[in-house]
C-alpha positions in Angstrom: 0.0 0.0 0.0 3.0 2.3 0.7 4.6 2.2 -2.8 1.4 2.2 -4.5 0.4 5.6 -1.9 4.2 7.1 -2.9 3.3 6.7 -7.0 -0.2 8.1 -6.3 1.1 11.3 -4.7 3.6 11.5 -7.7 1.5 11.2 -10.6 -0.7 13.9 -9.0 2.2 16.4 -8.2 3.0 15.8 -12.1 -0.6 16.4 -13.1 -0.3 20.1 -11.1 2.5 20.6 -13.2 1.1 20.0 -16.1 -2.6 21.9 -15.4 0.1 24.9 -14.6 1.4 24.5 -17.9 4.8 24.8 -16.2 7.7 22.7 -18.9 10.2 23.6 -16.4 8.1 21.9 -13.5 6.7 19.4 -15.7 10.5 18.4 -17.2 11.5 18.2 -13.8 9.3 14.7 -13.1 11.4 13.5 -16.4 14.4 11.8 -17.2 16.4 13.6 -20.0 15.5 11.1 -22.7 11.7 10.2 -21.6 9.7 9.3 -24.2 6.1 9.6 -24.7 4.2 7.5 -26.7 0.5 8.6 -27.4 -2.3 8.1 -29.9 -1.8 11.2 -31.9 1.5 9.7 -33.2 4.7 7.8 -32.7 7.2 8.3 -29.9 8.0 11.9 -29.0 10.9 13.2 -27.1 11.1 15.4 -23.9 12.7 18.5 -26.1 9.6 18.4 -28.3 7.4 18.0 -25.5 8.4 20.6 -23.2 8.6 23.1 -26.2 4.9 22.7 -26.9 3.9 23.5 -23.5 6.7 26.7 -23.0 5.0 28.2 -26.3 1.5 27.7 -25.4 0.7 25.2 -28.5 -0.1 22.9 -25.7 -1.6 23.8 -22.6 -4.0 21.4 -20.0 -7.0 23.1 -18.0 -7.5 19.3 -15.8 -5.5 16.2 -15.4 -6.0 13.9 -13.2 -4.7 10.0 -12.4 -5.7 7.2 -10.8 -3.4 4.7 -9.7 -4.5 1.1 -10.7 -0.9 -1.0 -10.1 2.5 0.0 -9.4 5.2 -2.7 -9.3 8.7 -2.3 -8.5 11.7 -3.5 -9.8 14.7 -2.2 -7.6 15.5 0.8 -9.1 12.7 0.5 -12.2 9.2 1.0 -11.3 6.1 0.4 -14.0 2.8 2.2 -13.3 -0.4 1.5 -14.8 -3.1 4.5 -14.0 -6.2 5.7 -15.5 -5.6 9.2 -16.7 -8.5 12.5 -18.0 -7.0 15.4 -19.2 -8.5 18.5 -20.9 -6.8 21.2 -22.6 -6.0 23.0 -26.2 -4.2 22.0 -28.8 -2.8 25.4 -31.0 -5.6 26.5 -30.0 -8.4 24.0 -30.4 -9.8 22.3 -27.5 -9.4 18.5 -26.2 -10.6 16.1 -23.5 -8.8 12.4 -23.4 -9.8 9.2 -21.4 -6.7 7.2 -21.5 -4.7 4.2 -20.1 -1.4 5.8 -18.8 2.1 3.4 -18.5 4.9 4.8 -17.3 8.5 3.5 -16.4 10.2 5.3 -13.6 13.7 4.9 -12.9 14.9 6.1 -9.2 17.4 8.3 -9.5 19.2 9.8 -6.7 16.2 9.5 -3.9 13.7 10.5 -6.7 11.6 8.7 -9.2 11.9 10.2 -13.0 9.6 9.2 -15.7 11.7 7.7 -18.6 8.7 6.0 -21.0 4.9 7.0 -21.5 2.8 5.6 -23.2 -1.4 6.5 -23.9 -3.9 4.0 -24.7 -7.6 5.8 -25.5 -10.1 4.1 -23.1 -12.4 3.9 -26.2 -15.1 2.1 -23.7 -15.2 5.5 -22.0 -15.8 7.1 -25.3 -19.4 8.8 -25.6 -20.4 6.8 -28.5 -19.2 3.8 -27.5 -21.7 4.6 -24.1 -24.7 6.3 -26.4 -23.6 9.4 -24.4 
């Protein structure tokens, strides 16, 4: 319960970051080569990432997580969560219901992301639920 507490407090510090639209803050949760895999297209870097937020392409108005299963590994955790997030996208807006795994590695006495990836819950998808 105590590790599973510890990645629950983490992905939510990570989602302030992100609904702050902070890339300083945000990068800071990140190893220097995480990758993030999502549905919009292949693997994207932390660079790319960050820059998106910084210029305002990307920004999020609500994230939030919910811890399913974290198992570690020694010094290599993997976290399985179920993620919502709302934003804009240059300027158009977005809502996601996803799947969320992420690697951690522990790094000093700190946990960094290193690999996302985002899976659409399309069961949670309005017309998939005649919503």
């Amino acid at each position: 319960m105590e590790t599973k507490n510890e990645f629950q407090t983490l992905l939510d510090t990570w989602a302030a970051a992100i609904v702050a639209n902070d890339a300083d803050a945000i990068g800071s949760f990140a190893t220097d080569d995480w990758i993030l895999t999502g549905p919009e297209g292949g693997p994207g870097d932390r660079k790319g990432f960050l820059s998106v937020v910084a210029s305002g392409e990307l920004t999020h108005s609500e994230m939030t997580f919910e811890l399913l299963e974290a198992r570690v590994f020694g010094d290599v955790a993997v976290v399985l969560a179920h993620g919502t997030n709302k934003g804009t996208w240059r300027g158009e807006p977005f809502s996601a219901d996803e799947w969320v795994t992420e690697v951690f590695v522990r790094e000093a006495d700190a946990w960094l992301c290193t690999m996302s990836a985002l899976t659409p819950d399309y069961a949670a998808s309005p017309s998939e639920l005649g919503r």
